[in-house]
PyMOL Python script that loads the backbone (N, CA, C, O; Angstrom):
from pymol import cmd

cmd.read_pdbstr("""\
ATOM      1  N   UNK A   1      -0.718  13.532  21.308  1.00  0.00           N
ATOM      2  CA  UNK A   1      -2.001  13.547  20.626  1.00  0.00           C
ATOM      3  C   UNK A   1      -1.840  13.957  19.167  1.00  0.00           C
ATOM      4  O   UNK A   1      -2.523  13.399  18.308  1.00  0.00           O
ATOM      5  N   UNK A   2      -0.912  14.967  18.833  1.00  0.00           N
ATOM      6  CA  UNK A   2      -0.759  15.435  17.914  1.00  0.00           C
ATOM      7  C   UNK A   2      -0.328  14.108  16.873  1.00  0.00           C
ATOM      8  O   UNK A   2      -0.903  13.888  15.807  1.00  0.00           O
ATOM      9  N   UNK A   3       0.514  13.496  17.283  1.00  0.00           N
ATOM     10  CA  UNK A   3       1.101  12.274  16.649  1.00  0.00           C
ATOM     11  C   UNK A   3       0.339  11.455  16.628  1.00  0.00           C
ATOM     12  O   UNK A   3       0.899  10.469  16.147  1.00  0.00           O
ATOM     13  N   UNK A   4      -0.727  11.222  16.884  1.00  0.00           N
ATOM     14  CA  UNK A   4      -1.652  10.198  16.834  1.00  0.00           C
ATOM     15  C   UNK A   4      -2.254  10.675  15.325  1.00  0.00           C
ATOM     16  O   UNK A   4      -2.348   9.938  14.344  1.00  0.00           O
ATOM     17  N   UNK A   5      -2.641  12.116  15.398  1.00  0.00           N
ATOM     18  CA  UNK A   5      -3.630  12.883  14.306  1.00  0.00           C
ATOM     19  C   UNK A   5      -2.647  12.677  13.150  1.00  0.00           C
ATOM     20  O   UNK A   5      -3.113  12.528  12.020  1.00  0.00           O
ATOM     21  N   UNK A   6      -1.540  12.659  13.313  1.00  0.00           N
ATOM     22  CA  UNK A   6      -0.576  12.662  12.088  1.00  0.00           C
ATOM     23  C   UNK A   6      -1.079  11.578  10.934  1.00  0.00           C
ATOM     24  O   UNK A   6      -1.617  11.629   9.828  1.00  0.00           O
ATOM     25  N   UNK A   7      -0.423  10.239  12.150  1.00  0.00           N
ATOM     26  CA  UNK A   7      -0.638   9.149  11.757  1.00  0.00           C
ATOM     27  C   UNK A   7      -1.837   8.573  11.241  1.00  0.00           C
ATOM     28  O   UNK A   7      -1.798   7.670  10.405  1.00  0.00           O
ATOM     29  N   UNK A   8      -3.007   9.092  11.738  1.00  0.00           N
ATOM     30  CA  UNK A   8      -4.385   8.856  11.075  1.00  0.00           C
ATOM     31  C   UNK A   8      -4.389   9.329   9.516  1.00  0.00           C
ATOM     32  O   UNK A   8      -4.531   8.764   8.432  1.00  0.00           O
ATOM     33  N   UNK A   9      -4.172  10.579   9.940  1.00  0.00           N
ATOM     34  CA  UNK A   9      -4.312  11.192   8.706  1.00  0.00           C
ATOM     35  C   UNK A   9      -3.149  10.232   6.918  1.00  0.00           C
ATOM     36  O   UNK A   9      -3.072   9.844   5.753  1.00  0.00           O
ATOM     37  N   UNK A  10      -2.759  10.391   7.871  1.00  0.00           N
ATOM     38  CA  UNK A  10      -1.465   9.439   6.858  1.00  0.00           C
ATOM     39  C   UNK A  10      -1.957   8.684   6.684  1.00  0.00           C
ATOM     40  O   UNK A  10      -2.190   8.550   5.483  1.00  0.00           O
ATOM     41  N   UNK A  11      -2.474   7.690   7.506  1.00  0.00           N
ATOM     42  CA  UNK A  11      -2.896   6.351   6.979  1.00  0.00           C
ATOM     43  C   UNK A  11      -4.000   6.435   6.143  1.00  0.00           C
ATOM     44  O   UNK A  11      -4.091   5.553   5.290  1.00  0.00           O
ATOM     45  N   UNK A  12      -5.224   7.652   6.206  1.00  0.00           N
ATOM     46  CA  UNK A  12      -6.385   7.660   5.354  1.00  0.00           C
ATOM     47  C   UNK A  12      -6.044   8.380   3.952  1.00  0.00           C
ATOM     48  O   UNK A  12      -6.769   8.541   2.970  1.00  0.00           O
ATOM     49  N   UNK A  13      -4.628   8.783   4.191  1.00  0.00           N
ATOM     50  CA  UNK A  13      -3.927   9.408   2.748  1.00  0.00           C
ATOM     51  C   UNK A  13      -3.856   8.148   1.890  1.00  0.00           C
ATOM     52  O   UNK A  13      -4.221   8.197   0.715  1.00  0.00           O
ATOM     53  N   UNK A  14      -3.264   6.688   2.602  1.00  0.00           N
ATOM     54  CA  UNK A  14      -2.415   5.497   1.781  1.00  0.00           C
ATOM     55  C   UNK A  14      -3.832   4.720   1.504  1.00  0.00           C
ATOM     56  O   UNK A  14      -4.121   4.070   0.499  1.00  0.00           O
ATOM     57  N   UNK A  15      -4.814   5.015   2.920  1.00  0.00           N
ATOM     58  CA  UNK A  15      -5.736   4.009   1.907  1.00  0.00           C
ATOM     59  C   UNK A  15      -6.712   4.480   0.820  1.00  0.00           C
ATOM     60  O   UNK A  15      -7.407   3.711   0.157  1.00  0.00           O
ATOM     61  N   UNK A  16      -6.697   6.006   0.683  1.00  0.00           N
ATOM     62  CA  UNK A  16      -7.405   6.724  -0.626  1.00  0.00           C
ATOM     63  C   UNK A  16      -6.159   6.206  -1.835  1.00  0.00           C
ATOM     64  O   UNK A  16      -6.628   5.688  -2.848  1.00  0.00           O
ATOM     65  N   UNK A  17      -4.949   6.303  -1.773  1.00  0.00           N
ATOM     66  CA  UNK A  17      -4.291   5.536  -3.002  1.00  0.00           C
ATOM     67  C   UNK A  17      -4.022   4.590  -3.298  1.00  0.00           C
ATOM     68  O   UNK A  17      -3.407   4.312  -4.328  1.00  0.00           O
ATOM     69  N   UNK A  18      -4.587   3.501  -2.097  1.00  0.00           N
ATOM     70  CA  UNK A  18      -4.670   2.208  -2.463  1.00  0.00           C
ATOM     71  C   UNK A  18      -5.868   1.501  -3.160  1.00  0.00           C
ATOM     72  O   UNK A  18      -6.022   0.443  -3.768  1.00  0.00           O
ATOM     73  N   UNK A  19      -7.028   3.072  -2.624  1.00  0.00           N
ATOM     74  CA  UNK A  19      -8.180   2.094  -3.606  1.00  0.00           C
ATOM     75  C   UNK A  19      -8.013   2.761  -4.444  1.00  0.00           C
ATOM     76  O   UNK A  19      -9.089   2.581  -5.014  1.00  0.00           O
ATOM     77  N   UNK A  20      -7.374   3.619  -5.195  1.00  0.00           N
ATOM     78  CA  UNK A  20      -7.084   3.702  -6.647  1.00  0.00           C
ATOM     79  C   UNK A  20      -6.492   2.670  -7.141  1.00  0.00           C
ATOM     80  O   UNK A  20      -6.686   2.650  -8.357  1.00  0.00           O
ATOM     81  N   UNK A  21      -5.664   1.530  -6.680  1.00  0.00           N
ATOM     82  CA  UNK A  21      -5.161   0.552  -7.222  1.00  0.00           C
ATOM     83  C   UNK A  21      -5.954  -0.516  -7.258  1.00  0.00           C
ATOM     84  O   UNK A  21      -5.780  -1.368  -8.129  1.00  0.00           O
ATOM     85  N   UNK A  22      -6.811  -0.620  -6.447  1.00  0.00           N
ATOM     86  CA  UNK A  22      -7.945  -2.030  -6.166  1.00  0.00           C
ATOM     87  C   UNK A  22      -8.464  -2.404  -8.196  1.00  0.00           C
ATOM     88  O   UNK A  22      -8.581  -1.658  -9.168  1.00  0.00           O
ATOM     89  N   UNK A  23      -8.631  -3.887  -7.999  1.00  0.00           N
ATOM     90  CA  UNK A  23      -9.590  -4.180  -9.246  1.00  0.00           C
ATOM     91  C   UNK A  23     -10.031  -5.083  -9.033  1.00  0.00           C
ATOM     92  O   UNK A  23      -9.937  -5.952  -9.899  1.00  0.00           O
ATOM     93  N   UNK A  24     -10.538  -5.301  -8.155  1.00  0.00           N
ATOM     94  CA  UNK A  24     -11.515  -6.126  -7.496  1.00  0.00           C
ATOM     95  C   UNK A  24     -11.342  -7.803  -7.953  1.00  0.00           C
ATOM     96  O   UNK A  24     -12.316  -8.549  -8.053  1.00  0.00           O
ATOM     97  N   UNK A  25      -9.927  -8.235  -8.206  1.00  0.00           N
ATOM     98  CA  UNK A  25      -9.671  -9.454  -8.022  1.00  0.00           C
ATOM     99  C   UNK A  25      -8.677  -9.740  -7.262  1.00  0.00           C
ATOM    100  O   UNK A  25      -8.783 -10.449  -6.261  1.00  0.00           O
ATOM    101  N   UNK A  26      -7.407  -9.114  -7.739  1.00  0.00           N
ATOM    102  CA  UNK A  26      -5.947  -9.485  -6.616  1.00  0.00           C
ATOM    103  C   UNK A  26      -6.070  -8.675  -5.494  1.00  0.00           C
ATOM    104  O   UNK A  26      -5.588  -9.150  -4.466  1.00  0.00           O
ATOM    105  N   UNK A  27      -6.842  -7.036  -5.380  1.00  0.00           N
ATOM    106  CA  UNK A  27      -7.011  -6.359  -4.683  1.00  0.00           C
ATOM    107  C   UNK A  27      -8.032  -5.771  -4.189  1.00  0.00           C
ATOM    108  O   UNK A  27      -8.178  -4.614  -4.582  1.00  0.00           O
ATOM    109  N   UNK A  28      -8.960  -6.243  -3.304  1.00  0.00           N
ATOM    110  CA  UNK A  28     -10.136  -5.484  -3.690  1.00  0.00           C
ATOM    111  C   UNK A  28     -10.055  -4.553  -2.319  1.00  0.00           C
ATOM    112  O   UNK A  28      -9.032  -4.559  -1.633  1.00  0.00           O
ATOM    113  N   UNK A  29     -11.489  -3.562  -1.893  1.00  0.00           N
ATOM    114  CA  UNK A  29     -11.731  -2.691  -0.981  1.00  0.00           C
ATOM    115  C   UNK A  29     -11.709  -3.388   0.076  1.00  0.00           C
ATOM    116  O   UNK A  29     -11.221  -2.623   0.908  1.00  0.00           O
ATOM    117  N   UNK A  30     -11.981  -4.596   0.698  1.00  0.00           N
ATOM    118  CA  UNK A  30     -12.044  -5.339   1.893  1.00  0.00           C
ATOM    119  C   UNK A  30     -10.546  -5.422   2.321  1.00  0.00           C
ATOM    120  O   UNK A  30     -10.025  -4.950   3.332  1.00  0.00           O
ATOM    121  N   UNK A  31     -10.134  -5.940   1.584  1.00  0.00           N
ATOM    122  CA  UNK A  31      -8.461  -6.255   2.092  1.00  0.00           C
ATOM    123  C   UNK A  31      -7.947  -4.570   2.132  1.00  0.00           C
ATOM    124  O   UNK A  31      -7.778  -4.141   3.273  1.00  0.00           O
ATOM    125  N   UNK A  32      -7.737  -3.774   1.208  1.00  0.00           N
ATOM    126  CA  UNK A  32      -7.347  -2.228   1.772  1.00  0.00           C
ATOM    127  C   UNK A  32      -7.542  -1.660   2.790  1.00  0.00           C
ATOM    128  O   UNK A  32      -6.646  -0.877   3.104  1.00  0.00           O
ATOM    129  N   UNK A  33      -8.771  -1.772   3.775  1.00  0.00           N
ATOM    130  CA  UNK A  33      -9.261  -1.726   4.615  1.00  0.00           C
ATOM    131  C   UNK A  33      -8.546  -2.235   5.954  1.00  0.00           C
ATOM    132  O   UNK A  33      -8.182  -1.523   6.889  1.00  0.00           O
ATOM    133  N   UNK A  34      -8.400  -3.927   5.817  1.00  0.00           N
ATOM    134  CA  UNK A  34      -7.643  -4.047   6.329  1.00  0.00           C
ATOM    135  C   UNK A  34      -6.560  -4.024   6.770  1.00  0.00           C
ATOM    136  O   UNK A  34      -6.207  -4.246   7.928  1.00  0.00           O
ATOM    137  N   UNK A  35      -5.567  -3.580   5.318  1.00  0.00           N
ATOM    138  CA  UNK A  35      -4.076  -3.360   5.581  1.00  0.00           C
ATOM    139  C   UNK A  35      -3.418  -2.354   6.630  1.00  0.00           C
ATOM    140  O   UNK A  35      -4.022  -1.305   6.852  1.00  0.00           O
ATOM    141  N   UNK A  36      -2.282  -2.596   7.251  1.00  0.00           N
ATOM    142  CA  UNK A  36      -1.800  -1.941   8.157  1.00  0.00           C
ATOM    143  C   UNK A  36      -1.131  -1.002   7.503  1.00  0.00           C
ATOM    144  O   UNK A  36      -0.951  -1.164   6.296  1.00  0.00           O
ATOM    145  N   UNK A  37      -0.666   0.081   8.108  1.00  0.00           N
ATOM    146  CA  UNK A  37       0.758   1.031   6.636  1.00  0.00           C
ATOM    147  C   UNK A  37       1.345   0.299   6.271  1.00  0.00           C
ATOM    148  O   UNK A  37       1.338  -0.068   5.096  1.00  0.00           O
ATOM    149  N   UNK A  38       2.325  -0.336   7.518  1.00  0.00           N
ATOM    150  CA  UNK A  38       3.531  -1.615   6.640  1.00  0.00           C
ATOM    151  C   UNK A  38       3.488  -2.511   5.232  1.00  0.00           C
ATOM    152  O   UNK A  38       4.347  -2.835   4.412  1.00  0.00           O
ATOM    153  N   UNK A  39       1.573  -2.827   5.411  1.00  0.00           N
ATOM    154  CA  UNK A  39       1.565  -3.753   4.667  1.00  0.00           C
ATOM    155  C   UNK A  39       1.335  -2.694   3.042  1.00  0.00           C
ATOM    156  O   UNK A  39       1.936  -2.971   2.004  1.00  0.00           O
ATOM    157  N   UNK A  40       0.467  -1.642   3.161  1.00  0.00           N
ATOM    158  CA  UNK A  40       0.291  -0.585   2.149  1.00  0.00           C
ATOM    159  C   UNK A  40       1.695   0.089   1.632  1.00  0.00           C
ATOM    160  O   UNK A  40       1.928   0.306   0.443  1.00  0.00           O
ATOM    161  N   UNK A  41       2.662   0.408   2.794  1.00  0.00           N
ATOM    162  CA  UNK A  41       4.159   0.585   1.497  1.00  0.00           C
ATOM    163  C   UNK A  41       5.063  -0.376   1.306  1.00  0.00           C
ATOM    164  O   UNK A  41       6.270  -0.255   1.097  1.00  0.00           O
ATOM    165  N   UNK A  42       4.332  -1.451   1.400  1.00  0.00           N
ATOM    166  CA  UNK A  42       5.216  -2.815   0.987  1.00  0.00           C
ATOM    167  C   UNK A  42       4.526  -3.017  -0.115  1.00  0.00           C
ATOM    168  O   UNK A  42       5.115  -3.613  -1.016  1.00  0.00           O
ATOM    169  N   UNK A  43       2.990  -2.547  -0.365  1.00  0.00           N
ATOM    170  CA  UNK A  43       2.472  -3.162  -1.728  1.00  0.00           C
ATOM    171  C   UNK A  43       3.103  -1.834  -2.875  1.00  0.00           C
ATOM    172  O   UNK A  43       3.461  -2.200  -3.995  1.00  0.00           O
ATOM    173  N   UNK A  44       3.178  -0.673  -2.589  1.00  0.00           N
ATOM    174  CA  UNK A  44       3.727   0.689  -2.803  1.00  0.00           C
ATOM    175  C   UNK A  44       5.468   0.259  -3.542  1.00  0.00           C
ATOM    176  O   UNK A  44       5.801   0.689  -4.646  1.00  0.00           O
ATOM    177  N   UNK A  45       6.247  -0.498  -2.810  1.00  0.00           N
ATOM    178  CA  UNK A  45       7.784  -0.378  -2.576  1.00  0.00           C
ATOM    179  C   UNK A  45       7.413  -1.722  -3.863  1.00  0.00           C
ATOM    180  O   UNK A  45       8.013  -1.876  -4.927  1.00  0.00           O
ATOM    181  N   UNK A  46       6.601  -2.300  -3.488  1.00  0.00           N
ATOM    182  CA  UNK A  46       7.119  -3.448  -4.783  1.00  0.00           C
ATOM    183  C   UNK A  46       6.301  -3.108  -6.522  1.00  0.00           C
ATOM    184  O   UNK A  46       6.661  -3.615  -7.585  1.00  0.00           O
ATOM    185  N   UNK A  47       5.339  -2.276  -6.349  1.00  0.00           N
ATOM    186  CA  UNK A  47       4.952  -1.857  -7.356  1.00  0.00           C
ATOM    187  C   UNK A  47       6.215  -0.595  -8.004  1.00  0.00           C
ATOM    188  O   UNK A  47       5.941  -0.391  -9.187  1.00  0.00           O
ATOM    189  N   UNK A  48       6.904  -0.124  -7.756  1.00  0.00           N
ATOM    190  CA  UNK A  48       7.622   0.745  -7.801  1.00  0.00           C
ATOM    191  C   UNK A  48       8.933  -0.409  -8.314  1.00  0.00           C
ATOM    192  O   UNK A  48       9.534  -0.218  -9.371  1.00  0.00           O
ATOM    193  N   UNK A  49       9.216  -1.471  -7.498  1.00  0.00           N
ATOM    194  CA  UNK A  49      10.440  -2.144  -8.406  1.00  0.00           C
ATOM    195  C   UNK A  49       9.545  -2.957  -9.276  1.00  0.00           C
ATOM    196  O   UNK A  49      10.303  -3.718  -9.878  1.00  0.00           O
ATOM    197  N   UNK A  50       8.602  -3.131  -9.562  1.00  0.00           N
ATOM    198  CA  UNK A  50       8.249  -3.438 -10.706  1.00  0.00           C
ATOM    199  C   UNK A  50       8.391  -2.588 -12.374  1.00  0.00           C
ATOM    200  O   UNK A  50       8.720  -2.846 -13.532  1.00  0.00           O
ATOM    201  N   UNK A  51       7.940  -1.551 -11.607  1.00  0.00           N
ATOM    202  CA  UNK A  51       7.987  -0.164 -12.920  1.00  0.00           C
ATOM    203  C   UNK A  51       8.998  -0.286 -13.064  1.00  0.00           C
ATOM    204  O   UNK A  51       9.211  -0.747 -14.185  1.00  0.00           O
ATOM    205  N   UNK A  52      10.578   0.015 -12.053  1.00  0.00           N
ATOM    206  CA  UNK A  52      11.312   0.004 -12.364  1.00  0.00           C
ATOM    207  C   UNK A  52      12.419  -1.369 -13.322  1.00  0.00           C
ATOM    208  O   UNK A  52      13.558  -1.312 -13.786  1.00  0.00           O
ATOM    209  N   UNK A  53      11.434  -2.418 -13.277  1.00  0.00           N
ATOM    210  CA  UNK A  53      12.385  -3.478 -14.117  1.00  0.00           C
ATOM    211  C   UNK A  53      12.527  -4.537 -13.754  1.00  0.00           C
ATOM    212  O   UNK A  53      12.683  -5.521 -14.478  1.00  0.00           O
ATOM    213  N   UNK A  54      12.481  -4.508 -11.971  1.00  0.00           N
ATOM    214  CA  UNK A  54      13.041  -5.539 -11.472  1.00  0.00           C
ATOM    215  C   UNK A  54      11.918  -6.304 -10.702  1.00  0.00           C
ATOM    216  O   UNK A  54      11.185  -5.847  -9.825  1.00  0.00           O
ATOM    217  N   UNK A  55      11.947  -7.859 -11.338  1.00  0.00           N
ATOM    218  CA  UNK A  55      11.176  -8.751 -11.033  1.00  0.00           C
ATOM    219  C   UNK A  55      11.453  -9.651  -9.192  1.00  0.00           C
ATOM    220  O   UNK A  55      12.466  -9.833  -8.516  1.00  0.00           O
ATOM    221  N   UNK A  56      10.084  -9.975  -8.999  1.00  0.00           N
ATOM    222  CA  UNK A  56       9.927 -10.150  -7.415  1.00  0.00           C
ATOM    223  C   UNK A  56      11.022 -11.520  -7.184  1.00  0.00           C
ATOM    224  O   UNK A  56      11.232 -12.065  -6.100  1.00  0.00           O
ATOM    225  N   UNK A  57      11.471 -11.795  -8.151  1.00  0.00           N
ATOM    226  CA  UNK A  57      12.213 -13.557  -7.784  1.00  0.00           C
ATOM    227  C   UNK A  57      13.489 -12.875  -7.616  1.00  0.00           C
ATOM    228  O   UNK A  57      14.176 -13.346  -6.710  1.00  0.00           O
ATOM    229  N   UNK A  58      14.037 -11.793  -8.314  1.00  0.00           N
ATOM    230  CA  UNK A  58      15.226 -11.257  -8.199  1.00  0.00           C
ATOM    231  C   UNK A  58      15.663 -10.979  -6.400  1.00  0.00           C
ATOM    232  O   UNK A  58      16.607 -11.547  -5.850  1.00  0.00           O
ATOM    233  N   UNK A  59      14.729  -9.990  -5.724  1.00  0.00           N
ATOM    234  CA  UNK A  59      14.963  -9.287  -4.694  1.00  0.00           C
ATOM    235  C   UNK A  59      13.807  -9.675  -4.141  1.00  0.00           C
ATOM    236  O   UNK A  59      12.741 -10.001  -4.664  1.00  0.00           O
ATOM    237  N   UNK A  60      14.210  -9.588  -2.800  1.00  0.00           N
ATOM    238  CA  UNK A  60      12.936  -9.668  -1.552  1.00  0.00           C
ATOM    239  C   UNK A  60      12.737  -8.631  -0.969  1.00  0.00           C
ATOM    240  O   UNK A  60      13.417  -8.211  -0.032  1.00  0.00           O
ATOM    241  N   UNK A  61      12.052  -8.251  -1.318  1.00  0.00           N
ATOM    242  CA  UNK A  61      11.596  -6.683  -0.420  1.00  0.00           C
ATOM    243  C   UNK A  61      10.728  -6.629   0.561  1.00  0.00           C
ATOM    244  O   UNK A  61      10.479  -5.554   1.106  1.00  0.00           O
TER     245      UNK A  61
END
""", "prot")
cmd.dss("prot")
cmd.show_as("cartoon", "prot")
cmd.util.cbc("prot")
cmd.orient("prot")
């Protein structure tokens, strides 16, 4: 049970910093909503090799 509460909680952590990223064209509140975690630190993991330099044609993440 405890692990269930974890995981909630976690997940309502990723989608409070995902609608900090929303701008209501490539990303808006409907689709955040929907995202699973996987799909929230996959948008996370590629914004991050972006900052870092490296463009999406280079690597598949």
């Amino acid at each position: 049970m405890k692990k269930r509460l974890y995981y909630k909680k976690w997940k309502q952590e990723l989608r409070e910093e995902m609608k900090a990223e929303t701008d209501g064209e490539y990303l808006t509140e409907k689709m955040v909503r929907k995202m699973s975690i996987n799909d929230m630190l996959h948008y996370f993991r590629k914004l991050a090799l972006e900052d870092a330099g490296y463009c999406g044609t280079m690597f598949n993440y």
